[in-house]
DSSP file (Angstrom, degrees, kcal/mol; ACC not computed):
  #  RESIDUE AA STRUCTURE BP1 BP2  ACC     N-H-->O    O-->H-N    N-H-->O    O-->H-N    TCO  KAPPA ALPHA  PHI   PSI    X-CA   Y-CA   Z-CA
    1    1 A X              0   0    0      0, 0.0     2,-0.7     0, 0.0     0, 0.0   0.000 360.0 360.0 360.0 141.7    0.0    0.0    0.0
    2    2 A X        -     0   0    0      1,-0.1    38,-0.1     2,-0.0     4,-0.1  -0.815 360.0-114.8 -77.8  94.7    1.2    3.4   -0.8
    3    3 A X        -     0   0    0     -2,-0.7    37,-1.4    36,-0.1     3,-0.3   0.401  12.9-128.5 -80.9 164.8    1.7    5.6    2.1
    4    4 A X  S    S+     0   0    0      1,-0.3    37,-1.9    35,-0.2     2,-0.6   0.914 101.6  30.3 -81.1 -25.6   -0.4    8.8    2.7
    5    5 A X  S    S+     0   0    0     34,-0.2    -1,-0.3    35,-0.1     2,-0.2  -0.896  74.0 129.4-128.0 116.9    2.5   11.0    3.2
    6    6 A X        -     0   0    0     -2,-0.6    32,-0.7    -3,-0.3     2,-0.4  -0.810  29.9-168.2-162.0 101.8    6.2   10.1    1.1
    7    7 A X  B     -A   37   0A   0     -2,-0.2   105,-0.3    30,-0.2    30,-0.2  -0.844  18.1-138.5-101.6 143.8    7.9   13.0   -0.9
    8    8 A X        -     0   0    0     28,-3.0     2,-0.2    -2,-0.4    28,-0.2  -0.404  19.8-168.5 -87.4 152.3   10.6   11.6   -3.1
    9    9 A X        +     0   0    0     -2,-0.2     2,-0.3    26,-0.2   105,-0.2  -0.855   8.7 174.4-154.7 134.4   14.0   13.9   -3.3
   10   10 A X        -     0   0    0     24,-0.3    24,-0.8    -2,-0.2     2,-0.2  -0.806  12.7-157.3-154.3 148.6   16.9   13.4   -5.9
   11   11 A X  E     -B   33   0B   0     -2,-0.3     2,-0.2    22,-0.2    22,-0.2  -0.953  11.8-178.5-143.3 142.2   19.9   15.7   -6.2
   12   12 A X  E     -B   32   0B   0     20,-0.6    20,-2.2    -2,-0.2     2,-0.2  -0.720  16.5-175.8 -88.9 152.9   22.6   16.5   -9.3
   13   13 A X        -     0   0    0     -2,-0.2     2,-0.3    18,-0.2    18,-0.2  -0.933  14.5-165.4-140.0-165.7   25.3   18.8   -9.0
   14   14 A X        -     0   0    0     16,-0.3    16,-1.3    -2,-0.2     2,-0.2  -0.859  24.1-117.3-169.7 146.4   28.1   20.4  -10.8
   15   15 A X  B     -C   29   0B   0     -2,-0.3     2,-0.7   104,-0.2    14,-0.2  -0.375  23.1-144.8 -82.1 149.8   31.0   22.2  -10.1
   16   16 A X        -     0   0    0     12,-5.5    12,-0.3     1,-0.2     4,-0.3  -0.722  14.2-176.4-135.7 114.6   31.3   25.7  -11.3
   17   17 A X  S    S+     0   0    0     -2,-0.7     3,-0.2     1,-0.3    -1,-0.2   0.584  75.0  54.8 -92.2 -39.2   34.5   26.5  -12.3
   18   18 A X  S    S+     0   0    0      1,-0.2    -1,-0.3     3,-0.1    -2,-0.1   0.651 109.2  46.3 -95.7  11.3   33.9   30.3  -13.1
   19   19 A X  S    S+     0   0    0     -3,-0.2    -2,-0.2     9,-0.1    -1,-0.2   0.678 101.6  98.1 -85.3 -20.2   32.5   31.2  -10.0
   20   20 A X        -     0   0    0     -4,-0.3     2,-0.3    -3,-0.2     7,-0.2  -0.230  47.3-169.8 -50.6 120.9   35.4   29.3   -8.1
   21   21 A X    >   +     0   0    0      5,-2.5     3,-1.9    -2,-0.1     2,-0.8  -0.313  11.4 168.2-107.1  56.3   38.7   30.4   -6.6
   22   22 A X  T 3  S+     0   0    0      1,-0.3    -1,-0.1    -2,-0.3     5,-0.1   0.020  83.6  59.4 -88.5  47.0   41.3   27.8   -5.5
   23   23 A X  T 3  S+     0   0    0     -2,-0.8    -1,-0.3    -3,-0.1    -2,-0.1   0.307 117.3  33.5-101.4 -26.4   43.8   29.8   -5.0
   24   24 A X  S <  S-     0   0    0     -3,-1.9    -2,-0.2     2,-0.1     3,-0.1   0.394 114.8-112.5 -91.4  20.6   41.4   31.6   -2.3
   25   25 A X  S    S+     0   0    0     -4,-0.1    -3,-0.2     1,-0.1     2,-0.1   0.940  73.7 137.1  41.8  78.4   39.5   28.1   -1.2
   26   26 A X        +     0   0    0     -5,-0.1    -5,-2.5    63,-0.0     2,-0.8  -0.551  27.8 169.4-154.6  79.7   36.9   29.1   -2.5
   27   27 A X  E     - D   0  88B   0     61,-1.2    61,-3.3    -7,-0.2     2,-0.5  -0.827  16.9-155.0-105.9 117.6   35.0   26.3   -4.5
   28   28 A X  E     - D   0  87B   0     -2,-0.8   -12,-5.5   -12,-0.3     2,-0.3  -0.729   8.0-170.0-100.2 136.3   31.1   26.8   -5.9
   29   29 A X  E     -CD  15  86B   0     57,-4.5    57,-0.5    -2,-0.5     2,-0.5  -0.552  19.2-146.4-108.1 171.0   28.6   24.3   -6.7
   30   30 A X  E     - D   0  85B   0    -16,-1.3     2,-0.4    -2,-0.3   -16,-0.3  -0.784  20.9-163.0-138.9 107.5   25.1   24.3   -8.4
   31   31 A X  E     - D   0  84B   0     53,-2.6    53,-1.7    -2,-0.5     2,-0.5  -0.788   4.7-159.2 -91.4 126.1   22.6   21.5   -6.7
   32   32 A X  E     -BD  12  83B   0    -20,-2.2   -20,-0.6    -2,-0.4     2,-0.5  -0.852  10.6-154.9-112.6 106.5   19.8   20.7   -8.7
   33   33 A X  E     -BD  11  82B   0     49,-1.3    49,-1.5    -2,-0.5     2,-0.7  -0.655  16.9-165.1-113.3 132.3   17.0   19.2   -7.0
   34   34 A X  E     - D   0  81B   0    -24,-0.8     2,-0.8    -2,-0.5   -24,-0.3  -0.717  12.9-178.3 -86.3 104.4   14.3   17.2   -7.9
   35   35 A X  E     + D   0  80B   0     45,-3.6    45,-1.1    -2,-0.7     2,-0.4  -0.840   4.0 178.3-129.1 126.6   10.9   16.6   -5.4
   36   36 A X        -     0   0    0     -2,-0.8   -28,-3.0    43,-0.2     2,-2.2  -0.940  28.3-128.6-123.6 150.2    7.9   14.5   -5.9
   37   37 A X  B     +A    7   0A   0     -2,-0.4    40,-4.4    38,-0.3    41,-0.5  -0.567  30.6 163.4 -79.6  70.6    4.7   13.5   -4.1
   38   38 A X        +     0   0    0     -2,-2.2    -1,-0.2   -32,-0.7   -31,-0.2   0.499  50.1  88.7 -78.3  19.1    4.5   10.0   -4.1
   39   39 A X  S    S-     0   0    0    -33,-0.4   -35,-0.2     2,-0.2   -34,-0.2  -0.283  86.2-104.3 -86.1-174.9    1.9   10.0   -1.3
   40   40 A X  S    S+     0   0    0    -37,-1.4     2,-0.3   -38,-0.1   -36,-0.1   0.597  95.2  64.8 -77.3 -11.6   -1.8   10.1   -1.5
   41   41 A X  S    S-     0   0    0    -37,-1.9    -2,-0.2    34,-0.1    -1,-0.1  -0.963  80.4-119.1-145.7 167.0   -2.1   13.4   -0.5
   42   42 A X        +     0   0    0     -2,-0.3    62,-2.2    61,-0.1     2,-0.3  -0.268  42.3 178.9 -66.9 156.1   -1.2   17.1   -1.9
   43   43 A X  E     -EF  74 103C   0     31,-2.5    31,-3.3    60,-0.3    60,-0.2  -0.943  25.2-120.5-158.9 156.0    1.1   18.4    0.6
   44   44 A X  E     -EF  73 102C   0     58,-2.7    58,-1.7    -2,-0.3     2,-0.4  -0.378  19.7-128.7 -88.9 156.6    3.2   22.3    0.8
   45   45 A X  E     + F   0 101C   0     27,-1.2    56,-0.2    56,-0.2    22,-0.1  -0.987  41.0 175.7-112.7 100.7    7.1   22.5    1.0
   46   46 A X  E     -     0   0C   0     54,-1.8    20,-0.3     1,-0.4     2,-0.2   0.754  55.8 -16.3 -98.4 -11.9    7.1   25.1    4.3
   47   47 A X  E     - F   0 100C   0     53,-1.4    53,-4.7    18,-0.3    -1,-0.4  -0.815  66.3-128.9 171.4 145.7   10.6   25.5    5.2
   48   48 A X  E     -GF  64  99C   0     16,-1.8    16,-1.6    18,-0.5     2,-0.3  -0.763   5.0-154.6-111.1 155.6   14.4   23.5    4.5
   49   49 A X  E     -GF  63  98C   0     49,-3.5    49,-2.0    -2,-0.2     2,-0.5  -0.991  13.9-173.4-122.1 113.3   17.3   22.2    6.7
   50   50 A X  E     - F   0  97C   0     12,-3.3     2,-1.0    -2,-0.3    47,-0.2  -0.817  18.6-170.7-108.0 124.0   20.3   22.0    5.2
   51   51 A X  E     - F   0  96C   0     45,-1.1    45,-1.0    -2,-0.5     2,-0.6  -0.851  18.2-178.6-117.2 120.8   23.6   20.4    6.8
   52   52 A X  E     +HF  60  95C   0      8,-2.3     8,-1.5    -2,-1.0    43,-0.3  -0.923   5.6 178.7-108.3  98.0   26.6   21.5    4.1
   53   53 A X        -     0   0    0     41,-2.4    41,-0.2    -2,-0.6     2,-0.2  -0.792  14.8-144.9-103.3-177.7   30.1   19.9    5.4
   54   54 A X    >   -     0   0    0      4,-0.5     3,-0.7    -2,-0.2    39,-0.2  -0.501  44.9 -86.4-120.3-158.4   33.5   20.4    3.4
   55   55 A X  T 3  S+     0   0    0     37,-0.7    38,-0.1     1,-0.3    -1,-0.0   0.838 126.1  65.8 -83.5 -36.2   36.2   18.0    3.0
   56   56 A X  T 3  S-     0   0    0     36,-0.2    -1,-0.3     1,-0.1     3,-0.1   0.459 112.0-108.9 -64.1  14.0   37.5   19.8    6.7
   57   57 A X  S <  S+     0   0    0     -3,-0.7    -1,-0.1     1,-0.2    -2,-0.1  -0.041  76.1 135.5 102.4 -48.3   34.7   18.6    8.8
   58   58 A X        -     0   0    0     -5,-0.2     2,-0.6     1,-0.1    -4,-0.5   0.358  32.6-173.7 -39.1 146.1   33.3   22.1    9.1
   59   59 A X        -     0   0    0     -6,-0.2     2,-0.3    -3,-0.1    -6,-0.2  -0.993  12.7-165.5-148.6 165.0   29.6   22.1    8.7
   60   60 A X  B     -H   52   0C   0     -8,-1.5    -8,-2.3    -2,-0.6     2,-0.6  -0.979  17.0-138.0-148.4 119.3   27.2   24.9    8.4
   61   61 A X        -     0   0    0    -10,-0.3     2,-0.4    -2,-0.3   -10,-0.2  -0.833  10.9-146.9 -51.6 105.5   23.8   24.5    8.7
   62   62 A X        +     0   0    0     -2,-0.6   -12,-3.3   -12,-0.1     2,-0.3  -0.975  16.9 170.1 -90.2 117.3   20.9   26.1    6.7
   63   63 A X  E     +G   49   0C   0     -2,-0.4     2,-0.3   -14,-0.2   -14,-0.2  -0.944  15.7 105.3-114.6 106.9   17.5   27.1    7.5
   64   64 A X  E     -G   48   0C   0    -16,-1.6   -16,-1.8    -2,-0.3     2,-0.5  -0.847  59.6 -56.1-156.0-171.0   14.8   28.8    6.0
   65   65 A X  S    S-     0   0    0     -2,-0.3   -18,-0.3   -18,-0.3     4,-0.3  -0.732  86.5 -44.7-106.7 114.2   11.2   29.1    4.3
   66   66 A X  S    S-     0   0    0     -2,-0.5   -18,-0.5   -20,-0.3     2,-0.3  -0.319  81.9 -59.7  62.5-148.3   10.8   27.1    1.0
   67   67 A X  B >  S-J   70   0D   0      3,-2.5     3,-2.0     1,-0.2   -22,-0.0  -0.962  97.9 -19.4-136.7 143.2   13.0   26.9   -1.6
   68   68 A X  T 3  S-     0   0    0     -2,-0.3     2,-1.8     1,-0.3    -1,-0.2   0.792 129.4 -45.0  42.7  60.8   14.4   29.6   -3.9
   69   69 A X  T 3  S+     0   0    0     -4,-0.3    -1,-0.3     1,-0.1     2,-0.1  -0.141 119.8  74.2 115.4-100.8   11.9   31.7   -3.0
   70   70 A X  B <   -J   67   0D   0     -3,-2.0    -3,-2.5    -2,-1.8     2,-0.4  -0.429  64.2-126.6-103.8-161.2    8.7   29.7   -3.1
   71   71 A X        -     0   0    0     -5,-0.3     2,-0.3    -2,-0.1   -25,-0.1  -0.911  33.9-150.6-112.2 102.1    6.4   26.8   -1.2
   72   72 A X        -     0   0    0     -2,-0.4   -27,-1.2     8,-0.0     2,-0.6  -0.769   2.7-150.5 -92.8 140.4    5.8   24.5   -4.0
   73   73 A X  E     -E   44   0C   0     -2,-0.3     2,-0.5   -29,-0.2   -29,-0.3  -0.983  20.8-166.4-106.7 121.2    2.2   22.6   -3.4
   74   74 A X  E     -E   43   0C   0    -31,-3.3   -31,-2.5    -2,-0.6     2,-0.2  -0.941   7.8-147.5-109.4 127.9    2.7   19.4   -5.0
   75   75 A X    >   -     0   0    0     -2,-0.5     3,-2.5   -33,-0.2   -38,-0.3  -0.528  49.7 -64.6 -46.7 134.6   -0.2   16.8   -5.9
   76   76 A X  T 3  S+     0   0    0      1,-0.2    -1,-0.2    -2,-0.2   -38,-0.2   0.005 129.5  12.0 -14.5 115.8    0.1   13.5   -5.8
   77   77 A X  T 3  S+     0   0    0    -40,-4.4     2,-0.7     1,-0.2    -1,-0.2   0.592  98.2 145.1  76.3  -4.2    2.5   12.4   -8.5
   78   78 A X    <   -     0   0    0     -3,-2.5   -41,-0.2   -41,-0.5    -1,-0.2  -0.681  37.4-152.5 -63.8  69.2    3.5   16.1   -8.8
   79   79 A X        -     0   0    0     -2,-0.7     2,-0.4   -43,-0.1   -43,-0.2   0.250  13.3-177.6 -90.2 169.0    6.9   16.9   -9.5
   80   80 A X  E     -D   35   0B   0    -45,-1.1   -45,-3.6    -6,-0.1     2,-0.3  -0.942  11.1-176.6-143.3 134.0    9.0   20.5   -8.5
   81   81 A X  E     +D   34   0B   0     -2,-0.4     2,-0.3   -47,-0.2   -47,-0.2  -0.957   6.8 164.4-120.6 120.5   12.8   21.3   -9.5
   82   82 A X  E     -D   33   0B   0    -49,-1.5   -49,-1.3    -2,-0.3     2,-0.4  -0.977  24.3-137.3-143.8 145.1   14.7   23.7   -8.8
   83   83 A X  E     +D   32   0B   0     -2,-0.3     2,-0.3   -51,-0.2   -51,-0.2  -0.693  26.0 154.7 -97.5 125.7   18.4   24.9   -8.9
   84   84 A X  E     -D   31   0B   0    -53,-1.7   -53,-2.6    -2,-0.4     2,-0.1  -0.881  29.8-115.3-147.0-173.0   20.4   26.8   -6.3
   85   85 A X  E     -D   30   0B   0     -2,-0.3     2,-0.3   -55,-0.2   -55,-0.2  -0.380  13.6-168.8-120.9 173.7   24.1   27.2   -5.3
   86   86 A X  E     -D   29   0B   0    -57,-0.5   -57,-4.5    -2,-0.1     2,-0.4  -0.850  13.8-147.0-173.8 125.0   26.4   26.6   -2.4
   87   87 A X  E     -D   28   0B   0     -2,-0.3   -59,-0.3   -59,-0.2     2,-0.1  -0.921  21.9-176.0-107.0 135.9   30.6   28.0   -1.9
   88   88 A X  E     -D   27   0B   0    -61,-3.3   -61,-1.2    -2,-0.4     5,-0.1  -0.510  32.6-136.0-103.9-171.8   32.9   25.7    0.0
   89   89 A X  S    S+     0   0    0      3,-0.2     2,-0.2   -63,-0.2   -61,-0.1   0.245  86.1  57.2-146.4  10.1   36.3   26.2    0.9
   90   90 A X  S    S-     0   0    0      2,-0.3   -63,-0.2   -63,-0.2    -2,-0.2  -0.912  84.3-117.2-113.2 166.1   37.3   22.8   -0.1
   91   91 A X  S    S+     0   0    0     -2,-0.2    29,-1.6   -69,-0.1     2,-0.2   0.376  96.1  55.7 -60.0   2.2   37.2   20.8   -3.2
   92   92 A X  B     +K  119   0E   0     27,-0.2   -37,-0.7    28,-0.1    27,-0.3  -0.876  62.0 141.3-149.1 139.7   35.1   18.4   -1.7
   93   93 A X        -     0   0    0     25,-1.7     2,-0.3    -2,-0.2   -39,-0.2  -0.624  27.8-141.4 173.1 136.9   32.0   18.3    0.0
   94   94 A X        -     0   0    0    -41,-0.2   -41,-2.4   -40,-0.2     2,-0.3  -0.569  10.1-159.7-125.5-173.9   28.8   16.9    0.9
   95   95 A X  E     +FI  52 116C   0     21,-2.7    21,-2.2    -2,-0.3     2,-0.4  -0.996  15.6 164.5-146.6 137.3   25.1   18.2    1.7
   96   96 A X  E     +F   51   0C   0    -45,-1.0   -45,-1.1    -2,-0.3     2,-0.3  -0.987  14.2 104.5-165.6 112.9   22.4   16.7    3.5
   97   97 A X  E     -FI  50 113C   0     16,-0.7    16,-1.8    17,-0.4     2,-0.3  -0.876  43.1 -81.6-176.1-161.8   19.1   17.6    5.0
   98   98 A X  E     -FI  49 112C   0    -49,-2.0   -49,-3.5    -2,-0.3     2,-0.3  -0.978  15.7-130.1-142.8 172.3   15.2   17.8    5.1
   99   99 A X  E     -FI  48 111C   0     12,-1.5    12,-1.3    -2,-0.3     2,-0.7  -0.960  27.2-136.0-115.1 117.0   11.8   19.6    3.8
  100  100 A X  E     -FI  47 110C   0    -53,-4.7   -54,-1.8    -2,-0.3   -53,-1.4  -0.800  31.6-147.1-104.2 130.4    9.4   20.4    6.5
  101  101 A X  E     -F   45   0C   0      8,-3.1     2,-0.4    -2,-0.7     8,-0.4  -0.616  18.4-162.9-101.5 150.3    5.9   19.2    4.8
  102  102 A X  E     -F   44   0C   0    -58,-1.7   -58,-2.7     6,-0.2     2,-0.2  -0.971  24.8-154.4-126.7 115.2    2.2   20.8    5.3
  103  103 A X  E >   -F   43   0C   0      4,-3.2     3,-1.1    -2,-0.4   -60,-0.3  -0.699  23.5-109.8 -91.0 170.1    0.3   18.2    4.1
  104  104 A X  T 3  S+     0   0    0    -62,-2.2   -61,-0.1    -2,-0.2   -62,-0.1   0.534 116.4  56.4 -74.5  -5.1   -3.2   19.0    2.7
  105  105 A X  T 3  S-     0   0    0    -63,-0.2    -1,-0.2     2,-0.1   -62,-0.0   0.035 127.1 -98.6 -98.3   9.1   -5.5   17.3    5.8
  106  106 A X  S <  S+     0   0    0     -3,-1.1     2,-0.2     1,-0.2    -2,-0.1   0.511  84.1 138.8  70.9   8.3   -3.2   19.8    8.1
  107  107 A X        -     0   0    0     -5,-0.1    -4,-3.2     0, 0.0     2,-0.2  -0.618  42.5-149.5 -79.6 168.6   -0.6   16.8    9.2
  108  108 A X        +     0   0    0     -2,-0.2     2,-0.2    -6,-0.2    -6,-0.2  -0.739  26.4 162.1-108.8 149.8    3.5   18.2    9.2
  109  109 A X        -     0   0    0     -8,-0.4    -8,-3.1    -2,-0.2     2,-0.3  -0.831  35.7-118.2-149.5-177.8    6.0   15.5    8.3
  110  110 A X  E     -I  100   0C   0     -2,-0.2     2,-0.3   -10,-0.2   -10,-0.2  -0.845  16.8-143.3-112.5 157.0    9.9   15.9    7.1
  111  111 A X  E     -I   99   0C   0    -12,-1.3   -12,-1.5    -2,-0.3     2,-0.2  -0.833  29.2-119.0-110.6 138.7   11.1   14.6    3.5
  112  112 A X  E     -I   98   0C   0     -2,-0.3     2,-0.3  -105,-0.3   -14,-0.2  -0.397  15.2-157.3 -46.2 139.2   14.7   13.1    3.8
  113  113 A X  E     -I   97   0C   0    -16,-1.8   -16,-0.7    -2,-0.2     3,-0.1  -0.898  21.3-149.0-102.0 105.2   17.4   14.6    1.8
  114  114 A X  E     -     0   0C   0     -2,-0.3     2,-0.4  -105,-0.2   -17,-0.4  -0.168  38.0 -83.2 -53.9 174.5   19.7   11.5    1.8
  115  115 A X  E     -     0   0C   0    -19,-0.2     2,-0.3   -21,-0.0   -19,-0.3  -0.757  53.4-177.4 -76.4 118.0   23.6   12.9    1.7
  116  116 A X  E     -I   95   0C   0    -21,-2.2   -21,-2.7    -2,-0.4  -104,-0.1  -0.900  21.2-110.8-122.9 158.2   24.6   13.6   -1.9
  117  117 A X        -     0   0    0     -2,-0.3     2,-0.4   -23,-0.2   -23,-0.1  -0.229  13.6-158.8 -78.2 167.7   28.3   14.8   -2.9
  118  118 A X        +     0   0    0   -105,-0.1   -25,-1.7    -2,-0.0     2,-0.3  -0.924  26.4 166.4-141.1 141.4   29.9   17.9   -4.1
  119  119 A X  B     -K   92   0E   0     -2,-0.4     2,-0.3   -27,-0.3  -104,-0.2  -0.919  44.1-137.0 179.9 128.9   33.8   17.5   -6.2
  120  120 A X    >>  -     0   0    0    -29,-1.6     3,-4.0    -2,-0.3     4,-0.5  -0.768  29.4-158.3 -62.4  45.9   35.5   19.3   -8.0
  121  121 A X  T 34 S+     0   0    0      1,-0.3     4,-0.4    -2,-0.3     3,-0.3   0.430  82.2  57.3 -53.8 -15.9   36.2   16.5  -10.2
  122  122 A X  T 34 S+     0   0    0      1,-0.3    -1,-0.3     2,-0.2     3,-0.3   0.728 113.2  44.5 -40.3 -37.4   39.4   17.8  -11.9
  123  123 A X  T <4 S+     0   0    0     -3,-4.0    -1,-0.3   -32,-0.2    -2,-0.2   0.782 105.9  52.9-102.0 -19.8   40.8   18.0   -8.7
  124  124 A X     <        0   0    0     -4,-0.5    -1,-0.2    -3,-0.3    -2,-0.2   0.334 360.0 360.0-109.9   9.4   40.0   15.0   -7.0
  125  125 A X              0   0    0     -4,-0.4    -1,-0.2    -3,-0.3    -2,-0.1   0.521 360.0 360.0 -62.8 360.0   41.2   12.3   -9.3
């Protein structure tokens, strides 16, 4: 059976070499992220958690209200994507978090963001 509340979340990234400095440590990514409703009912994107660490350990935390911007309401089977950016101060790094949900019947749940990477691949062969 298909559960009432399960938002799917998929990440790409890519390093972006003319926004980048590694002579200052200063390395930028572009995360592109993919979310769908595979539950049964429409539910709001109200606010992200973000955990960013680099290659030193450091981590920084991110919080705020939606994404880019908006509150996506997704239907069942609904997809949303959208792309935003992130500077490290290594070549390496990963990112990792959740999507605090409004579902449409008034329950809250979190969506995962499993851990996805971020490389410089040029540099990290």
């Amino acid at each position: 059976m298909t559960e009432r509340y399960k938002i799917e979340v998929s990440a790409t990234t890519e390093y972006l070499e003319h926004e980048s400095e590694p002579e200052r440590d200063r390395y930028a990514f572009a995360y592109t992220i993919t979310i769908v409703n595979r539950g049964l009912v429409a539910a709001k994107l109200i606010s992200r958690h973000w955990i960013i660490t680099d290659a030193n350990g450091h981590e920084q935390q991110v919080r705020g209200e939606g994404v880019v911007g908006e509150q996506p309401r997704l239907n069942p089977n609904e997809g949303f994507r959208y792309t935003s950016g992130v500077v490290l101060d290594t070549p390496i790094g990963a990112m990792q978090g959740s999507y605090q949900m409004l579902a449409e019947d008034g329950t809250k749940f979190d969506a995962s963001i499993a851990p996805f990477s971020l490389a410089n691949r040029r540099l990290v062969h």
